[in-house]
C-alpha positions in Angstrom: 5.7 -29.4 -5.3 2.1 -28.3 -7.4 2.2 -26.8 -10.5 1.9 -22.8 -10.6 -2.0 -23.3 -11.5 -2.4 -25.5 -8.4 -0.9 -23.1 -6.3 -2.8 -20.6 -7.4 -5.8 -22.3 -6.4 -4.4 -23.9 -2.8 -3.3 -20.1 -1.8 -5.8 -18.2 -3.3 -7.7 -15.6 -0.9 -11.2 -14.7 -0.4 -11.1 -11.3 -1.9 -8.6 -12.3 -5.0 -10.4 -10.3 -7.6 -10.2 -7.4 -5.9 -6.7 -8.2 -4.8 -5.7 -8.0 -8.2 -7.6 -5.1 -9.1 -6.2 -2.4 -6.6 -2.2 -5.1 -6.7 -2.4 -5.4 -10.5 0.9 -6.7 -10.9 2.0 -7.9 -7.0 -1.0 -10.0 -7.2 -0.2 -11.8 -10.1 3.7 -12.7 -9.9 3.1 -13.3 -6.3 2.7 -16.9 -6.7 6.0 -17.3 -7.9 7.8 -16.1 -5.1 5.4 -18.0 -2.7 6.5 -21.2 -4.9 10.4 -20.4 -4.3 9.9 -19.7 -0.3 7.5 -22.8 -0.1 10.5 -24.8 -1.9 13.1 -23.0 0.8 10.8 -24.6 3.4 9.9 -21.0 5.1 7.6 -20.2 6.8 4.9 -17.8 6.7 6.3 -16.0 10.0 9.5 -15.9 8.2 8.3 -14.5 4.8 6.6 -11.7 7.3 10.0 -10.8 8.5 11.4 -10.7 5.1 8.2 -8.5 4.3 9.1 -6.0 7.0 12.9 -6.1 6.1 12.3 -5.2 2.3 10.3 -2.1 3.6 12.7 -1.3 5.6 15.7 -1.2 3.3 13.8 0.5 0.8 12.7 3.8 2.7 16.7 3.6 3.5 17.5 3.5 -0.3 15.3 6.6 -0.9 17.6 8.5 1.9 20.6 7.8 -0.6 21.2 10.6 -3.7 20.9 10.7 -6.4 18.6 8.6 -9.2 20.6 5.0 -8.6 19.8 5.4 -4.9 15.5 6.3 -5.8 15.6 3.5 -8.7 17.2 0.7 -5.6 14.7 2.0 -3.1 11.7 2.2 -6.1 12.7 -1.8 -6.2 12.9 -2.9 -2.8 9.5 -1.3 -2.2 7.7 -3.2 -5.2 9.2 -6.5 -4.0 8.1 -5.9 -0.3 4.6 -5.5 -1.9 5.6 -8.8 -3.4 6.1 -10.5 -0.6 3.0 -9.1 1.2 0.6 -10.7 -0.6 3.1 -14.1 -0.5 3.1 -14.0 3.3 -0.6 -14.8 3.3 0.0 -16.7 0.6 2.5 -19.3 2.4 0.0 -19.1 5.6 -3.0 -20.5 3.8 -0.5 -23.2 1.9 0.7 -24.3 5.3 -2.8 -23.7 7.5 -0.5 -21.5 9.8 -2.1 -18.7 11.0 -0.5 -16.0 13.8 -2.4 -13.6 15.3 1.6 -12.3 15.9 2.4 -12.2 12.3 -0.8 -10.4 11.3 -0.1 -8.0 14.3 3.5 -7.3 13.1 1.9 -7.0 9.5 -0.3 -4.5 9.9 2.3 -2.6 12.1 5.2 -2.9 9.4 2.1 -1.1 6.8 2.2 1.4 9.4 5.8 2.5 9.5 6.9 1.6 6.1 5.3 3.7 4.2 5.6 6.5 7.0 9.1 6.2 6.8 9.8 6.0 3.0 7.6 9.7 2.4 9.6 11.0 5.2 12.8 9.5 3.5 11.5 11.1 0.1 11.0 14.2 1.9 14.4 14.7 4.0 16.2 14.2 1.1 14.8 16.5 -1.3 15.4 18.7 1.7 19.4 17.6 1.7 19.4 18.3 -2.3 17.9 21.4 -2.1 17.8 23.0 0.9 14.2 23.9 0.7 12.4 23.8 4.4 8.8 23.5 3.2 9.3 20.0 1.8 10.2 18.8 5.7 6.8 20.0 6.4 5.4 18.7 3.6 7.0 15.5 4.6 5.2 15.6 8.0 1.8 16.5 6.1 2.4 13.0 4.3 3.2 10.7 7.2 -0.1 11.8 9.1 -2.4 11.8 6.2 -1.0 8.1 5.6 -1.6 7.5 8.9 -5.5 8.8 9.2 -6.1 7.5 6.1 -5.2 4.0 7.8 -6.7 4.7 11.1 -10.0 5.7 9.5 -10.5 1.9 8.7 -8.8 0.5 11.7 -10.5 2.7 14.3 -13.7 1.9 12.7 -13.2 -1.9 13.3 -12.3 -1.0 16.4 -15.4 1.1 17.2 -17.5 -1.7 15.9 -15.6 -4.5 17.6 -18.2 -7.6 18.7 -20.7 -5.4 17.8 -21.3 -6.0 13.9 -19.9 -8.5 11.7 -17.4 -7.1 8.8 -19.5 -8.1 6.5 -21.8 -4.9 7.8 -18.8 -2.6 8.2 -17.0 -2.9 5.3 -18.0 -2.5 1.8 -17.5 -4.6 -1.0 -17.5 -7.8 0.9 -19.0 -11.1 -1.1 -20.0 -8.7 -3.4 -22.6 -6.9 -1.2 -23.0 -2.7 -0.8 -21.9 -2.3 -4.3 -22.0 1.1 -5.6 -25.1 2.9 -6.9 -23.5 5.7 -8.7 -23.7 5.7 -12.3 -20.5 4.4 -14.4 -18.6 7.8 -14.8 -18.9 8.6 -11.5 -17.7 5.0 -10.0 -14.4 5.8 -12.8 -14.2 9.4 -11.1 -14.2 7.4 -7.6 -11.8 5.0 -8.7 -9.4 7.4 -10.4 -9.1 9.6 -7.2 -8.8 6.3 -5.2 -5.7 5.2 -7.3 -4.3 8.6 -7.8 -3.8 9.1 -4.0 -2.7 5.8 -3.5 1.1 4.9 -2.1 2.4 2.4 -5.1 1.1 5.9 -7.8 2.7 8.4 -5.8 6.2 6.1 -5.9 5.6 5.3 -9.6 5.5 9.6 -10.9 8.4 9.9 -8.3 10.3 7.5 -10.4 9.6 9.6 -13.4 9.8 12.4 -11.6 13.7 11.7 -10.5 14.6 10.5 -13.6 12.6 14.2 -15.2 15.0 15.8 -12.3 18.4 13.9 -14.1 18.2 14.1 -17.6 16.2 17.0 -18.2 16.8 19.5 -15.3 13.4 19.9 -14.6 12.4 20.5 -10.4 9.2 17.9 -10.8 10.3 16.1 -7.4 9.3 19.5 -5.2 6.3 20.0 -7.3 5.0 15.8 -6.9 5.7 16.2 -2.7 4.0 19.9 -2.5 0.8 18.4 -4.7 0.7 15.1 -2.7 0.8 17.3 0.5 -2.7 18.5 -0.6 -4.3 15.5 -2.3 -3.6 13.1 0.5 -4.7 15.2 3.5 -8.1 15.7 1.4 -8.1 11.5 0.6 -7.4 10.9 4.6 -10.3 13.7 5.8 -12.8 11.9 2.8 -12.4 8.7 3.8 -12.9 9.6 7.3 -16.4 11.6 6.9 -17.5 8.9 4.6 -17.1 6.1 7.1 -18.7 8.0 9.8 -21.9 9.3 7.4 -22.4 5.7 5.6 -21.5 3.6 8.6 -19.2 1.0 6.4 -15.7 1.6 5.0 -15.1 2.4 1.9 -13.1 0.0 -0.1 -12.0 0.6 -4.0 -14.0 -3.0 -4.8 -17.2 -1.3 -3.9 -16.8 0.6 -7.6 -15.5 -2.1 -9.7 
């Protein structure tokens, strides 16, 4: 089996830079795993499954009460970010490549996340018995879901029409940002602030704010992110259709 280093280089994908930009710490300890399931003799289709499975379990773990339950289900999401970025990993190690697996990928992105902000959001309503935070639950799942589709429907608008080099920015390094540095920071900040893996890190603190200190921070986290990712989805949408190219967080590095 190659070294770590060797790896590294064998599996490494065309965008890694980025990768580890916007995956700070999923695309660096990736490898690792990828070594372990190369050395188990799985397959990339496999690691896929396991992918889907983790996500899975961990929108079930946030359904549990309690901070033991958020902590297990704050895990199981991390390492099925893990092992997303592995999956692709073990297909370029192996040259196997599945139009099925990448299908079933993108489709487990889909749900999972969909399913652990409802999770997050039904049971704040079991611990508290407040009604808005269902709604604001539903708010959640759809802004995840057009902030998906606005890149996805885009492809598809643009299907054998344009390469993805000209719909997507950020690729090879072309369609870089103009905008001056504090702006591109301003950009970036509000890209990260509304992502998935920021909202599950303050919910961590937020449950552990909610145990030890009595504080109510959970409501106030879903209640803000009920605003700011609504706004992110609609932004990301109107951008795409004005500048013709989806945006991407590499553009402003």
């Amino acid at each position: 089996m190659e070294s770590i280093a060797e790896l590294r280089e064998i599996c490494r994908r065309e965008n890694d830079g980025d990768n580890r930009r916007t995956l700070y710490v999923a695309a660096r300890v990736s490898i690792y795993f990828t070594r372990l399931f190369l050395m188990m003799g799985m397959s990339a289709n496999q690691v896929t499954c396991l992918f889907t499975v983790l996500g899975l379990a961990a929108a079930a773990s946030f359904l549990g009460p309690g901070l033991y339950w958020t902590l297990a289900g704050y895990i199981l999401f991390r390492l099925h970010v893990i092992v997303d970025v592995s999956d692709g990993e073990v297909a370029r190690y192996r040259r196997t490549f599945s139009p099925v697996a990448a299908y079933a990928d993108f489709l487990t992105h889909y749900s999972v996340n969909n399913l652990v902000l409802f999770a997050i959001s039904f049971r704040y309503w079991l611990d508290t018995g407040r009604e808005w935070s269902l709604v604001a639950g539903a708010v959640l799942m759809v802004s995840v879901t057009l902030g998906r589709a606005a890149v996805d429907c885009w492809f598809r608008a643009n299907f054998g029409s344009s390469d993805r080099d000209d719909i997507e920015e950020g690729r090879r390094g072309r369609h870089r940002s103009a905008l001056p540095g504090p702006l591109k920071s301003l950009v970036l900040a509000a890209g990260h602030v509304s992502s998935m893996q920021t909202f599950l890190n303050v919910y961590l603190l937020a449950a552990v704010f909610d145990r030890f200190a009595g504080f109510a921070s959970r409501g106030w986290l879903i209640a803000a992110y009920a605003v700011v990712l609504p706004a992110f989805a609609l932004a990301r949408i109107l951008y795409t259709a004005a500048k013709g190219r989806i945006p991407r967080r590499a553009t402003y590095y």
